[in-house]
Structure formats: C-alpha cells, structure tokens
NUTIVEX-390819 format. One record per atom (N, C-alpha, C): y, x, z. Coordinates in steps of 0.001 Angstrom, whole numbers, plus 500000, padded with zeros to 6 digits. Each point is the difference from the previous one (the first is absolute). Layout:
BEGIN
YXZ/...
# end
This chain:
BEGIN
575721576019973541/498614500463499831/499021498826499980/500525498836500742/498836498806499731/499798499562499267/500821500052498585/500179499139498562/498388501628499557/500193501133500709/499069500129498989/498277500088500234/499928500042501640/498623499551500628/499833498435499654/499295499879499056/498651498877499754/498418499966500039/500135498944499713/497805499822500055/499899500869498914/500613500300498636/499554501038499116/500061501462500785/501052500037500439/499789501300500845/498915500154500905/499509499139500447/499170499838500979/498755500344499122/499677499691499242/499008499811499376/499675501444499325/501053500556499661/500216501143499393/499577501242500780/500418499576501476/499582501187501114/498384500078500447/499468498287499662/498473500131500468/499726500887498736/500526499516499142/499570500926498686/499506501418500042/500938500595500567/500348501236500123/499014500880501095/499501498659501091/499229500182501301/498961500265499515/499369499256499068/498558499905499456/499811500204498158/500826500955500048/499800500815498505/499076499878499265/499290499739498851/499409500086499258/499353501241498979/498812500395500438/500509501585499520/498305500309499107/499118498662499697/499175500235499446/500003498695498788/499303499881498797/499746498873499545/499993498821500384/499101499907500878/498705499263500632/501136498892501316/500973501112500569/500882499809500686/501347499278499337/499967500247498961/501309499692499317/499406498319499556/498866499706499290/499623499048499797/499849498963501182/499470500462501458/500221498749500532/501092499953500740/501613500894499829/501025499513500228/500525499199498819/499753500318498800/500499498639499113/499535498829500164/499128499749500501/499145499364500582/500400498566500944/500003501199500872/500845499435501687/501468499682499696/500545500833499240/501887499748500170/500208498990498702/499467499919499081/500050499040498849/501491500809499083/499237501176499983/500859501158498661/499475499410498740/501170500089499314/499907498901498900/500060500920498791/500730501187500355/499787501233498641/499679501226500612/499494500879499092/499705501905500058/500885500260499095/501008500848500735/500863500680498974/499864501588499681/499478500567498921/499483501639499735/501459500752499862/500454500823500904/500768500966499475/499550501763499706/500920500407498937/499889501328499637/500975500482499561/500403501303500296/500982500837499386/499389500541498248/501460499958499953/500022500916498472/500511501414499866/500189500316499408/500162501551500146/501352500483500691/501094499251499445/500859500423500608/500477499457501632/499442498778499971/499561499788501758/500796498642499785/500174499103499562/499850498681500142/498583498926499947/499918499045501385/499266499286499735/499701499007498763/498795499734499916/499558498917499087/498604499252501043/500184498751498936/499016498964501001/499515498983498866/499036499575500254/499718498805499659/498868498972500997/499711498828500031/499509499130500835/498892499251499461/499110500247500885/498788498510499493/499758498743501385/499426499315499237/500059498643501399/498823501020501055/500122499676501286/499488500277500924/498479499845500234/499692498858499099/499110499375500131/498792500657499143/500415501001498825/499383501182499180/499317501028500832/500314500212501033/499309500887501156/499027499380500851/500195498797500070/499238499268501280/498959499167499553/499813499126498466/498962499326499532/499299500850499111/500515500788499675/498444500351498543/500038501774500817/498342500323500452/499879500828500865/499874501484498900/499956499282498638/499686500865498800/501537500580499772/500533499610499737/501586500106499797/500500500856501278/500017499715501177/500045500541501170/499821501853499852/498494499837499669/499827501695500160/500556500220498705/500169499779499022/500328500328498620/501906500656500104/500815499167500976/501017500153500384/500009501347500692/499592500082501236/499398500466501364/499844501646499144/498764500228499772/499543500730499055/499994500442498630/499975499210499643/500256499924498526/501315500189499255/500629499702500474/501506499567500019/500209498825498947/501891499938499602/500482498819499209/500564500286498878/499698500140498855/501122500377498673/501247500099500074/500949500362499414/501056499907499737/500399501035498918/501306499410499265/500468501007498790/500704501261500302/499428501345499885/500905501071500748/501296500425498735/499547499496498996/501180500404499068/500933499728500181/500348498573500645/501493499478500335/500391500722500811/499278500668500891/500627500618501210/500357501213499600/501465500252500810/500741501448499713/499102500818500128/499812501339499501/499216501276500238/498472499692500203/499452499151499269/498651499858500034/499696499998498989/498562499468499528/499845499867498799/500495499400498470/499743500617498672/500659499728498852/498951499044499505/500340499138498940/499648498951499526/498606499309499720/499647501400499720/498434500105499315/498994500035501015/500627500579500968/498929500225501412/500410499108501106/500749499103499506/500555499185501597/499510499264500998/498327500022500067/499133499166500481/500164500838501477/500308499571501006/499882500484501194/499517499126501316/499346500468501395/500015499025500615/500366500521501614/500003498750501000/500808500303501268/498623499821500677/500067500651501100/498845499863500926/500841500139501399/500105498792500658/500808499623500932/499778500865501509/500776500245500844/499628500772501213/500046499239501490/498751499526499765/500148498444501532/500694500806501324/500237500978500138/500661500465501085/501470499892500292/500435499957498417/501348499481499578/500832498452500388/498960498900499990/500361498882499934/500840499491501052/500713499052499620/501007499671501058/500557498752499628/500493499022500752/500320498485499754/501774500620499110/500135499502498744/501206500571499477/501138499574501089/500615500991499873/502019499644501249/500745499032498809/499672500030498490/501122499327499489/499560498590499324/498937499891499025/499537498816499983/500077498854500907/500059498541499306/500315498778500960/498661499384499924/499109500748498928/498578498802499647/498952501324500792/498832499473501355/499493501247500530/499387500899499287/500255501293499932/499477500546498885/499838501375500911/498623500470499429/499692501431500423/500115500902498969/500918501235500515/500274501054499345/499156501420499973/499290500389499108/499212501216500176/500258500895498797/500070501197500776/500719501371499126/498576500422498901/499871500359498839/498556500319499406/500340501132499444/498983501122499530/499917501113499410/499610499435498823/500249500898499132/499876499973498319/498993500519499480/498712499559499260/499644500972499442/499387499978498679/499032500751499170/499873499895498932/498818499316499497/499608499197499041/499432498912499631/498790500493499956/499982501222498776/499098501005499614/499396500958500588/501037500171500524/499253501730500891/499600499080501764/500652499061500009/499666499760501388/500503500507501342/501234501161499274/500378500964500898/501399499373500379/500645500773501069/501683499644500368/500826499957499213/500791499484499390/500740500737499142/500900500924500090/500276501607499534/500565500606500434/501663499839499942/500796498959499095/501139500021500660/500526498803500799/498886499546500961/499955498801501129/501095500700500926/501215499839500437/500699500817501148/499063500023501278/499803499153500266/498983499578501180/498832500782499901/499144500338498791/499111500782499932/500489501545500096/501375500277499676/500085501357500241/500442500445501359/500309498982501111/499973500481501393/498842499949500514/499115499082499741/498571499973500345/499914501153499687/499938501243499176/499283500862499327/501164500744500896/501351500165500288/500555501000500881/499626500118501517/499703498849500123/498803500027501471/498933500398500225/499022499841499169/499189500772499901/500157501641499640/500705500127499258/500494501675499730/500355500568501455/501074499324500743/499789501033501262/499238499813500541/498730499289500499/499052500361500652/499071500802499250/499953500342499086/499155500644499415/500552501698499980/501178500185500225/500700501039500126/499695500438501622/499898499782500728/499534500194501386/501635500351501018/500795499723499660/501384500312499830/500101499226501615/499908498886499282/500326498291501026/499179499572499362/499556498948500696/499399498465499545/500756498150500038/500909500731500262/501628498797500012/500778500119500191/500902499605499063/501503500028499569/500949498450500320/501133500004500805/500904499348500078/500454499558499373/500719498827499949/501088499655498993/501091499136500107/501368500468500438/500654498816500287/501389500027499582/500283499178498791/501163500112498788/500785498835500983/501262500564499898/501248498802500018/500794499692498866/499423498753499686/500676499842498262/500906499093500258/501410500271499660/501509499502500166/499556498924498720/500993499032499898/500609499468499140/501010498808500223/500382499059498771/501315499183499977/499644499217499780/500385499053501031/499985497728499513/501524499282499814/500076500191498770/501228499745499465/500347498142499114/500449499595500082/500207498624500042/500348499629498444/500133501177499013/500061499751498599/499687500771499156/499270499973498738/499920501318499523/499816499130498520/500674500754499388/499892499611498048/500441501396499336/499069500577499227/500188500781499080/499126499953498601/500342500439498661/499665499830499033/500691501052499066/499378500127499181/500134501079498872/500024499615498456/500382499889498943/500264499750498692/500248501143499337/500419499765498572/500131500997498587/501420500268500805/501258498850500509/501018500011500135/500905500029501440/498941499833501036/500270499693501410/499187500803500634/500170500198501524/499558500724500995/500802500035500926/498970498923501549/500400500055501021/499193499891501172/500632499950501036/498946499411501323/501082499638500878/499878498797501143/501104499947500677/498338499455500943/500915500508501520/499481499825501281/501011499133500848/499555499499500941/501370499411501253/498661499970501299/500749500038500609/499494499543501592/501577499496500789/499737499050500715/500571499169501014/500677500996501058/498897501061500305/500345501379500529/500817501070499147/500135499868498948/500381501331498848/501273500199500873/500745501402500176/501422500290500452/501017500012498706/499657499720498599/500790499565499300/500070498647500145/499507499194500621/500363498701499972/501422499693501519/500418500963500395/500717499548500896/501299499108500085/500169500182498525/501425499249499216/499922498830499600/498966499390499451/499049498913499734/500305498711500351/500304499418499526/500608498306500326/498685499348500452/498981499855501072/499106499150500177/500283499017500465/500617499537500368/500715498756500370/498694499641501624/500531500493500897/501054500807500374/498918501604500195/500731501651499492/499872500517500091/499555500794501988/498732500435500293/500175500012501495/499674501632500077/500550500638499208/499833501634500374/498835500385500532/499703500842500777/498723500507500331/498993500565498863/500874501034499043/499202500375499269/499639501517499751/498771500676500362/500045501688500249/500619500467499225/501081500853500545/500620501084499083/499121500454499272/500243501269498613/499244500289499529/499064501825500669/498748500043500095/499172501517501390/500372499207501405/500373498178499952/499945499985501591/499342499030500462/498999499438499099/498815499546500456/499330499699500711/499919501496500817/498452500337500600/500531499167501361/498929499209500517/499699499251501383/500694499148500179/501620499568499062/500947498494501196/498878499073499950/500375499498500885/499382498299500853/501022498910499047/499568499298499575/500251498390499602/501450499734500578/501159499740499763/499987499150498217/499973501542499621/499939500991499739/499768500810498708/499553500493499786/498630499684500454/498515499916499544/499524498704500036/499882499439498597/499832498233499544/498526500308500053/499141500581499838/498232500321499494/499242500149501296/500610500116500963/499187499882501239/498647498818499665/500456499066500094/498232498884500028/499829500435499039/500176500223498600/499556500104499142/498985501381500045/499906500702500883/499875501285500077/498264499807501093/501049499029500749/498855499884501454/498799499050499000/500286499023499665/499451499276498922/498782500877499626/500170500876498933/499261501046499369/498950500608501235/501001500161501056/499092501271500119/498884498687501349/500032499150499953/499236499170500615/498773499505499134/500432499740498649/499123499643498788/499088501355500173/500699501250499764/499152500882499474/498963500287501449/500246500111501258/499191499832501405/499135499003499445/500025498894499993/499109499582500171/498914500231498510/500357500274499097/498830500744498788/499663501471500238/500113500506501492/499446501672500086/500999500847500068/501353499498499278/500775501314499861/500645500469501059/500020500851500800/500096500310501620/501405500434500153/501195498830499569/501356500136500061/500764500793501494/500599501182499677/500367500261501292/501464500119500642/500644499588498630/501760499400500069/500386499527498832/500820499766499835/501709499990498858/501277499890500621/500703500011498694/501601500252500169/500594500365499076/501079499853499832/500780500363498606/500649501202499997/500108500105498842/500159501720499742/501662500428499112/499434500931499739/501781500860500247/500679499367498783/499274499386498926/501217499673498845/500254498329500110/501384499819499604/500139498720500228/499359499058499089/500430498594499888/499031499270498844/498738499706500679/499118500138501253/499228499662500071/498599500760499857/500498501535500560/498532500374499806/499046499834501589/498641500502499699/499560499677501381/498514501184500109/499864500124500722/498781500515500422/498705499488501058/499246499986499602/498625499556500917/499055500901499956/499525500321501451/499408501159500494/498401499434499846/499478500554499740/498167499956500081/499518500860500758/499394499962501478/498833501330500243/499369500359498870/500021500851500336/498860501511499265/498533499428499883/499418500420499095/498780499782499347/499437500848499627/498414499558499449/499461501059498728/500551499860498829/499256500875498780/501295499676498616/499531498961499586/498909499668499440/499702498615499079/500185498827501101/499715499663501140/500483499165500878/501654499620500363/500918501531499950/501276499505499890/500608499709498619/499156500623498608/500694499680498842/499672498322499850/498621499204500169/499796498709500635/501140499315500546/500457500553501185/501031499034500604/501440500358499568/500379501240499203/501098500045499204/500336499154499030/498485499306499185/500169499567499184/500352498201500028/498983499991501429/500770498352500693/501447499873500452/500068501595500786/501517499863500348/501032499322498939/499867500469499202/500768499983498433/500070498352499515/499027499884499796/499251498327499919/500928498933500905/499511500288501293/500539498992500954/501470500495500233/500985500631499505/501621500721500155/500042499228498993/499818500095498880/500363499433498216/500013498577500384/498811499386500423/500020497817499861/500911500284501582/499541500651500717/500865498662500988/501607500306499875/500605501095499235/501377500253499384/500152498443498987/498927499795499353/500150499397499063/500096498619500789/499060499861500784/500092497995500742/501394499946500933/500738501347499652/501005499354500798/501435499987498840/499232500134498795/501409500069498582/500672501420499766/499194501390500860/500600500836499666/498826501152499714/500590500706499506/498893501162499112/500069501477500632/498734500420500300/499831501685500437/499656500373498925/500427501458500094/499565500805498733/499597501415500759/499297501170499699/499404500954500028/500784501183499386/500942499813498993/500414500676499114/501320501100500919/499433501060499618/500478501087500821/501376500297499992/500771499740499337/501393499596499919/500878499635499074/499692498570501024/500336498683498901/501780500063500215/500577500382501073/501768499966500319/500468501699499964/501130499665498599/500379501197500376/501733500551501149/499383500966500494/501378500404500880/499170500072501505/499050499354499900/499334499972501338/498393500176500058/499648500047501298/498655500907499785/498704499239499371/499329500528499279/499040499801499906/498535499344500527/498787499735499643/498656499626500705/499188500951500097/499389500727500783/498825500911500369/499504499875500715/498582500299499469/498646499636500640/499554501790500740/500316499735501345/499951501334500685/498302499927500248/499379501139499768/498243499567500652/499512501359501009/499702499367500686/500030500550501113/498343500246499755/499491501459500352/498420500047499607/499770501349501075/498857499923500552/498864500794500750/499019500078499721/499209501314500288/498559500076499976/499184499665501556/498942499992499866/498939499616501507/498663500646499482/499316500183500802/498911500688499844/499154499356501329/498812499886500156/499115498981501249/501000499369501203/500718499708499269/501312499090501334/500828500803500395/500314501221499317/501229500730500254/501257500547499795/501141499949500070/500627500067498732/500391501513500070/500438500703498565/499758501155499774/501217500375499934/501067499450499433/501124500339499921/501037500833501307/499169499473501219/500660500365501391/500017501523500400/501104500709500226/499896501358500975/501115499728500847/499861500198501002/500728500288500892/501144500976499981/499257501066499572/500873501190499828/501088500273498558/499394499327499115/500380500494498756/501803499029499918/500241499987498795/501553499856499703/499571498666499800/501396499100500940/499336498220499821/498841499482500353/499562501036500800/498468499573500658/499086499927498946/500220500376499044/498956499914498688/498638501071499939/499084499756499154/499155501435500389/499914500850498700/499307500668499678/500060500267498585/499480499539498979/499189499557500079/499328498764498990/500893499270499536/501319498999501282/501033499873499254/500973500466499330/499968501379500313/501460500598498776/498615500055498643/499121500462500492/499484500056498338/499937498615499033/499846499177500938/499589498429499063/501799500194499751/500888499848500688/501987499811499756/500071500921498524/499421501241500386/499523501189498784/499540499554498489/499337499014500159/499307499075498636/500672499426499753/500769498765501171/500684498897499157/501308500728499487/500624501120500699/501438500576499016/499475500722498887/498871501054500054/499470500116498721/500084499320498644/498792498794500176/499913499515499150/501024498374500176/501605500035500486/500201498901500073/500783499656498867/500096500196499031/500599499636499020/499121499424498909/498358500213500145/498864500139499251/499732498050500896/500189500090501171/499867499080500706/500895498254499804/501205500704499367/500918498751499983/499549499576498565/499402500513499563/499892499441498549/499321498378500338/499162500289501294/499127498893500266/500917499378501353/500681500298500644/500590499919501782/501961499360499350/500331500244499015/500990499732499445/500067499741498609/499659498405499645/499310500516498809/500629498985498946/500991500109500378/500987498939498671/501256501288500137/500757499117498197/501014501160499930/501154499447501032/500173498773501081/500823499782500626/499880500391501337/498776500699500164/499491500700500985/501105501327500250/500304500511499167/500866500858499782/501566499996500030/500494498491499957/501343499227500273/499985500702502037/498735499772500192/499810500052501524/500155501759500605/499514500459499507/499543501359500477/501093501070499126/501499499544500692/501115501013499879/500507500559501228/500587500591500139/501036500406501478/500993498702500473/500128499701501131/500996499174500679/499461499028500418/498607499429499633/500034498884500420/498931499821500955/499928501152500968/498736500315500631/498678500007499727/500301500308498224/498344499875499427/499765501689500140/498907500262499906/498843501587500743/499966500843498546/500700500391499484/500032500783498945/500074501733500225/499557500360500893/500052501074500176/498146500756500562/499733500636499253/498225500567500108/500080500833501271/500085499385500860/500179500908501347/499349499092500999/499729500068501465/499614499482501068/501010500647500945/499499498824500931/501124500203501295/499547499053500968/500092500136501425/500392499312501362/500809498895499612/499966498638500032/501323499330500133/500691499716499003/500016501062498592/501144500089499578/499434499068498890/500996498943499934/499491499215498869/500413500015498424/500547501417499945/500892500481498238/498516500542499607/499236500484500919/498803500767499651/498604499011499041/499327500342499311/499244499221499170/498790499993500767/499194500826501142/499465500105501208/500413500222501192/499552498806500308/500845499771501844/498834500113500792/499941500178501121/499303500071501562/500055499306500575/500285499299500453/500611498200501015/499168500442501727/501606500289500322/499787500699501294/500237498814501373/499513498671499401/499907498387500830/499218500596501779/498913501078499672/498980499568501040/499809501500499525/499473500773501034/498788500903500689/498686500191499710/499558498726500101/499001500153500364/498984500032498489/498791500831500293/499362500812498781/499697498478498966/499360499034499971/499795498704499150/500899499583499093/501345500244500692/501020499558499076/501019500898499130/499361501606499769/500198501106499304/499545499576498296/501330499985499658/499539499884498652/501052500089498664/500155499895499017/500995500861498913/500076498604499173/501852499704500053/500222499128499154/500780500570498524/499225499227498993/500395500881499449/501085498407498911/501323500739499904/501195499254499778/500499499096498584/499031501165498791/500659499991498375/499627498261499859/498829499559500222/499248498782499605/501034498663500246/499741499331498958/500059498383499552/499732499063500169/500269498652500389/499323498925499798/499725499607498755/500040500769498852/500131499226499043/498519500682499294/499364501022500790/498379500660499723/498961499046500562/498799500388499214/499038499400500364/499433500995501171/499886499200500945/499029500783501438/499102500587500102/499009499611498618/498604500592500485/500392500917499427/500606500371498818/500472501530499022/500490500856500678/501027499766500896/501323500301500682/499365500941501233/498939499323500860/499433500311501135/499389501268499455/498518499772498882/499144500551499319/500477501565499566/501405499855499579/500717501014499535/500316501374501096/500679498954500814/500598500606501119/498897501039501110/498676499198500120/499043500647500309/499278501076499552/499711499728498807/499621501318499412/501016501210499885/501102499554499653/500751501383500652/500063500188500997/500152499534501251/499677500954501257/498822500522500042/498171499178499835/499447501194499445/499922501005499734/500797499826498839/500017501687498855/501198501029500814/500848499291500960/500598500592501227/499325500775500468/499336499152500710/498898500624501404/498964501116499406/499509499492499069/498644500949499136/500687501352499738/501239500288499477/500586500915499798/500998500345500744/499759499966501063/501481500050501050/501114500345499578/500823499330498727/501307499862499776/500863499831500840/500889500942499954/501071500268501324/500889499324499311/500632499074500783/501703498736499656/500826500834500409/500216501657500288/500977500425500390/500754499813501000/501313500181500573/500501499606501467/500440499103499524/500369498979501462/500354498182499868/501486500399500027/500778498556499597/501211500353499371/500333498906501637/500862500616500683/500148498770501165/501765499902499887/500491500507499348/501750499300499275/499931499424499436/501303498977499790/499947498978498741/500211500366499121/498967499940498787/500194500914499071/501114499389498928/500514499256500127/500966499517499172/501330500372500291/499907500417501352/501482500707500283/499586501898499491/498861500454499964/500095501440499731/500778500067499040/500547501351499754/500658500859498981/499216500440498623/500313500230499019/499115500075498548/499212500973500897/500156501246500309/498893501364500027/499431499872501230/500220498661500756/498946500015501451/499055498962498934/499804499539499210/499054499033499316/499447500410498790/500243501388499580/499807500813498915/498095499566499598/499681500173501258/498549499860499894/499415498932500289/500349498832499995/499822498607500551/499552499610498856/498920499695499497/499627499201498445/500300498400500381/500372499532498886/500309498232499896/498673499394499632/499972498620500041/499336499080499448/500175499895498231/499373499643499684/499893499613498015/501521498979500194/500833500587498729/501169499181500058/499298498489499072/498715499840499278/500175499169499334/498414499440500377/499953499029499414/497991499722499787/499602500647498985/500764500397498927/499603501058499118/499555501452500437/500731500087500883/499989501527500606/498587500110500910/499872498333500667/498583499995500650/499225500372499410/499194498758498391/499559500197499757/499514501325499106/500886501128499822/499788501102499320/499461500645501286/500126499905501136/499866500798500823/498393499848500434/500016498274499827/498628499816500101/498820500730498844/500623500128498861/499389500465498783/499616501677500794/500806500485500203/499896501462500411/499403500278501386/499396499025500335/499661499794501589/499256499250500341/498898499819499754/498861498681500249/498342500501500546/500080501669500025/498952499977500673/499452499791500951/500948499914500915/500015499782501694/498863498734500264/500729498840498805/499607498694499468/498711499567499501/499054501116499499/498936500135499283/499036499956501238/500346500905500948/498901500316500704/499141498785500837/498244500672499790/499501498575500599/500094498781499356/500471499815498696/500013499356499261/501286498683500330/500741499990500371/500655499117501175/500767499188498781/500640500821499162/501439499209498895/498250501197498733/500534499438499053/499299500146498566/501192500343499262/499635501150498608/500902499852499018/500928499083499356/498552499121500375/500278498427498829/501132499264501308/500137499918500541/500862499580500850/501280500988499712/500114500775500273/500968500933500114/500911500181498577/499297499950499039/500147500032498523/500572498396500080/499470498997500143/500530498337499764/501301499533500618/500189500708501249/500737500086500876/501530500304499389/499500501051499580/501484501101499406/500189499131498732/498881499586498940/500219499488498710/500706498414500580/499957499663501184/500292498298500067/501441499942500156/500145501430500819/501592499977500915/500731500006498696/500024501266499250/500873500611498895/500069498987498837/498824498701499793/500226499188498574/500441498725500738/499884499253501308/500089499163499985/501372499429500959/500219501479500503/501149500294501155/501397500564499163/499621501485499513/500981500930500035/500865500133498840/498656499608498927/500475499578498450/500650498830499846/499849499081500575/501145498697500048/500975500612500267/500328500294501503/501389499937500231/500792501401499701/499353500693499161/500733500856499040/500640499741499209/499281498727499115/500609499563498524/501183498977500294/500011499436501971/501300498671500168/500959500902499883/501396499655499993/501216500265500451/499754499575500854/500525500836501663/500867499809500920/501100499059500263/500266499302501288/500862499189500029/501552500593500088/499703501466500740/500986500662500546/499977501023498941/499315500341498685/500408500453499208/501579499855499205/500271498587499860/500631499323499478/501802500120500977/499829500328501190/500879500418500893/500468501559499469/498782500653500004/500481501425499357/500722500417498713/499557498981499278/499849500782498273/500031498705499398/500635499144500060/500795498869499103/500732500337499348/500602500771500613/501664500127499208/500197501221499657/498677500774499444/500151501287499625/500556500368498799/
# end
C-alpha cells in the first residue's frame, strides 16, 4: 500500500477537502495548485465519454473569455458525435458544471476535469438528446409529481481486465481472441513456469491472492476514484474466471451517480491500461461463463424519508413499492431497449448463468429480474434492485428509464403479482406458465420500446426525437451490421452442408 500513498495522493485528498464548486473558486485553485489544463467532458448518446482540453490559463487571464465559457459556453462539432446532430446543423456548445470539477485520477500533466451540459447555439436551450439533460429533467419530473422528491441510485457494474484482446472483421475473416493470466483455459499452458491458481470456470466469486492477481489493481482504483468524490465502498472479483471484478459505489442521486459512473469507467479503463492490461464493459465478452451486470439498486424519499419501508408488508416493503416493482416488470422490456442496449447484451440475459431473465420479483432470489435485498431492517435501506441492466448502458438513460416506470407504477397502482421466492430455474414448465421473460434480442427491445414509450413522454423527461434516434441508431448502426457478417460459429454448423 505504500508504493501507492504519495504527495500526489496527498494532494489529491486536500483536493477533495476543499472542492471547488463555483467559477470564481475553480479559478483561484488553478491558481494556487498551478493546473496546467481544463479538460470538458460529455456523454453522447449512447453513453460514452468525450473530452477535449484548453490551457488553464483560458479561464484565469481574459475575464471576457471566462464568463463566455462559464455562461456562454464553448463550441464544438455535434455532428461527429454519435446520436447528435447531422451535418448541416452541427454547431453545438458545452456549458461546463463547476460543481463537477475535480483534479483528473488519470492524467500525468495537472489537469482539471469538469463534466458540461450541451446545448443549442440557436435556441439557447438544453439540448434535448444531452443524456445528462434528460436526468436533470427526470429529477425534476418527480418532484413535480408530488410522489417523492428523491430518488436513489446505486448500480453495481461488473466487468473484465483481461491481459489481451485482438479482434477484427474482413470480406474473408472474423474473429476475437481474449486471454487473461487468470483464464481457466489457460491451465495447460507452458508459462515457463506454469503456477496454477487459476478460477475454475462460476468460481470466481471472493478467492484471496494468488487467485485473485487484481487485488492492488482493484484497491488502486478504488483509492483514485475516493479521492475524486466517488464514495468507493468495496471490491472483489466475481464469479467468472478471466478476471472479472466488481466495485461497489454508495448510493446517490441520479445525475450525481450517473457523474461518478461515468468516472468510475474512466479511472477502471487507464489504470487497467498503466498497468498493460485492458477492462472492458462489454456484457459478455467469455463464453461458457457468466456474464457483466449492472444491478441498480433505486428508492424513493420524500422530506428525508424513505417510502419504500413497511414493516408489515411482504419483505418489509410498503405499497408504493410493489407498485413502482409493478412498473419496472410492466414496462421492462420497453426499458432494456435503453438498460440493455447492445445486441451482446442479449449473449448475457439467457438461463444458467445467473443472469435475471425472468419478469417476476422476489426476497433473495436472485433468478428473479426484481429483488428485495434483505442485508438490513432497517426502513433507509428498503429498496428494489432491479437485475436485467448492463454495464454496457448509458446511466443517465438507464436510471431515467427505470424511474419513470415506477412512477407510472405508483400513479396507477400496478400490481407485480405474487413474488416468486423458488428458484425459478429449477421450476417445472406449468409452475412458470405465467412467468414472462426478458426480450430475447435488442431487436425485441427495441420493438417493445416502439410499442411502449409513453410512460417515457411524461413531463417531458425522454422526447420523440430521442426515442425515434435511439431506435433508428441501434437498428442501422448495431443490428444491420451484424446481420449481413457471417458468424464465426456459423462455419462450425453448416460448412459441410
């Protein structure tokens, strides 16, 4: 642990002590610390960051430029960016959020990082398919609903740091190959000298070192991400071999935890990378073994209280929560279009591999696609995880989604029916007769989303034009490719036909 406490660390924690959370404030810490860049980040539609940087010194000498930034905001081309604007209209600009800022965890030159909203040149307004602008706008929707006035949020997004990865596609080829040091196909492996200790394959979850190699690498992260805000509250490696891992975040609001989801991601990706090996997000990247899911754990509150709590009711829940559980199985297939939202999302969400494919709730039971998490008693920590979701979604969509259907839950007290507390994977065909599945495909999402988006409308929260771009981006730029490849394992089937 001493190789990783330094004066940067040190420096990083006053950081953190004395936050920066206005202009005025941000300028005379560049000031004082001798920050040498501003780096602007923003999501794109489908939820990858983008950034670009100006010298530091653009904020702090010309007081004109300053508010013009501040206020005004900074240009940039929205056409390049996925799901934004087309060619003719691509003039867009960022208007930065000083509450955001933070000394970057991965940069070596000092550089301050601040998250910005998007908006339009012309109208002056947000832009409506900013992700960030559409949780802003789902936050405001429940308080305006008188429902709650705050919502929880706390996703555990799995994924894999794997030590090789090459794949590529041609008129004539198609492949991908993975390895990890950890993989349980490597047990045969001439490493000169080979030292075993490698997780079987579902046996993952928790060994201690040697077979768990990612420990610092893990502690690493979640020390980087502490000291930039993100309120790390474990890790550990998880059930498939190869190297997957998990890191826990306390609970948040939504645009504040989709914020630190999006650093999480950030600071997992470089410091995988400064040590020669690569994380990925991708929901299942190994096959034979389990998958990545982003479980999100969400509550309502109302003047400091949380609502979800009865004493009496089933799981200590009250009714507000079966009705919100009521929304998300409702409309959860309308939901993954955005919560599961690649077609490999769907590699993930079959039977066997403890992925939640079943539209039911339950106590405990983790086959169920709504769980209860029966950790604690006590009324604060009452709350509905709900299972189908990805790391491979964008957060602010994902959250945004998920909320408004419990909403349209609660508003209409949609009954989730009785909780399923067997494993539903051992039932018999006619004890599951009535058990609806998850969308077998992203196709199946997005039709579902087509047939299902009012929930989405209300309060203005998601727009047509979103919803419409959304479905048109997945199906031309996703679904229509890998229709027209051959399969690798095609060629296993039907070679020799």
């Amino acid at each position: 642990m001493s190789t990783l406490i330094s004066s940067k660390d040190r420096e990083e924690d006053a950081f953190l002590a004395n936050r920066p959370a206005t202009p005025a404030e941000i300028k005379r810490y560049i000031q004082k610390n001798n920050i040498q860049v501003v780096d602007f980040k923003f999501n794109d539609l489908p939820g990858l960051w983008q950034h670009f940087s100006i010298p530091a010194t653009e904020l702090v000498d010309y007081e004109k430029l300053e508010k013009s930034i501040w206020v005004d905001g900074i240009g940039f081309d929205g056409s390049s960016i996925r799901g934004f604007k087309k060619i003719q209209e691509s003039d867009m600009i960022l208007i930065p959020d000083p509450k955001t800022a933070v000394l970057d965890p991965v940069c070596q030159i000092p550089t301050l990082s601040v998250i910005c909203d998007i908006y339009d040149p012309i109208t002056k307004e947000p832009y409506s398919r900013d992700p960030r602008f559409i949780a802003k706008k789902a936050e405001e929707h429940l308080k305006r609903s008188k429902i709650a006035d705050t919502s929880y949020w706390g996703p555990e997004a799995e994924f894999f740091i794997f030590d090789d990865v090459r794949f590529d596609q041609s008129v004539n080829f198609g492949y991908f190959y993975l390895d990890s040091a950890e993989g349980s196909w490597n047990t045969g492996r001439d490493e000169k000298p080979n030292l075993g200790y490698k997780p079987r394959y579902k046996e993952g979850y928790f060994p201690v070192p040697p077979h768990d190699t990612l420990q610092d690498i893990r502690s690493e992260i979640m020390i980087k991400l502490r000291h930039v805000g993100v309120p790390v509250e474990c890790h550990h490696h998880e059930v498939a071999t190869g190297g997957q891992c998990e890191i826990d975040i306390r609970f948040g609001t939504m645009v504040s935890m989709a914020d630190n989801l999006m650093m999480y991601k950030y600071v997992i990706k470089n410091t995988a990378r400064k040590y020669g090996k690569t994380a990925t997000f991708m929901p299942k990247p190994i096959f034979a073994d389990n998958g990545s899911g982003m479980h999100v754990h969400s509550s309502l509150w109302k003047e400091g209280k949380p609502l979800f709590f009865d004493a009496k009711g089933y799981a200590m829940i009250s009714d507000m929560c079966k009705w919100y559980i009521g929304g998300l199985l409702k409309h959860a297939p309308a939901i993954l279009a955005f919560a599961a939202p690649t077609t490999n999302s769907y590699r993930r969400l079959v039977p066997g591999y403890e992925a939640p494919v079943n539209l039911c709730y339950s106590a405990r039971n983790r086959s169920a696609v709504c769980r209860i998490p029966m950790y604690s008693s006590s009324p604060e920590s009452k709350r509905v995880e709900f299972r189908a979701p990805d790391p491979s979604s964008n957060p602010y969509l994902t959250f945004a989604a998920m909320q408004m259907a419990g909403l349209d839950g609660i508003r209409n007290q949609i009954d989730p029916g009785q909780p399923v507390d067997k494993n539903i994977y051992d039932l018999k065909a006619h004890e599951k007769q009535h058990i609806l599945s998850v969308p077998g495909s992203l196709e199946d999402a997005l039709e579902a989303l087509e047939k299902d988006h009012a929930f989405l409308l209300e309060g203005d929260v998601f727009t047509r034009d979103v919803i419409d771009t959304w479905i048109e981006y997945k199906r031309t730029c996703e679904i229509a490719p890998l229709k027209l490849r051959p399969h690798p394992y095609e060629f296993h089937m039907y070679f020799d036909v």
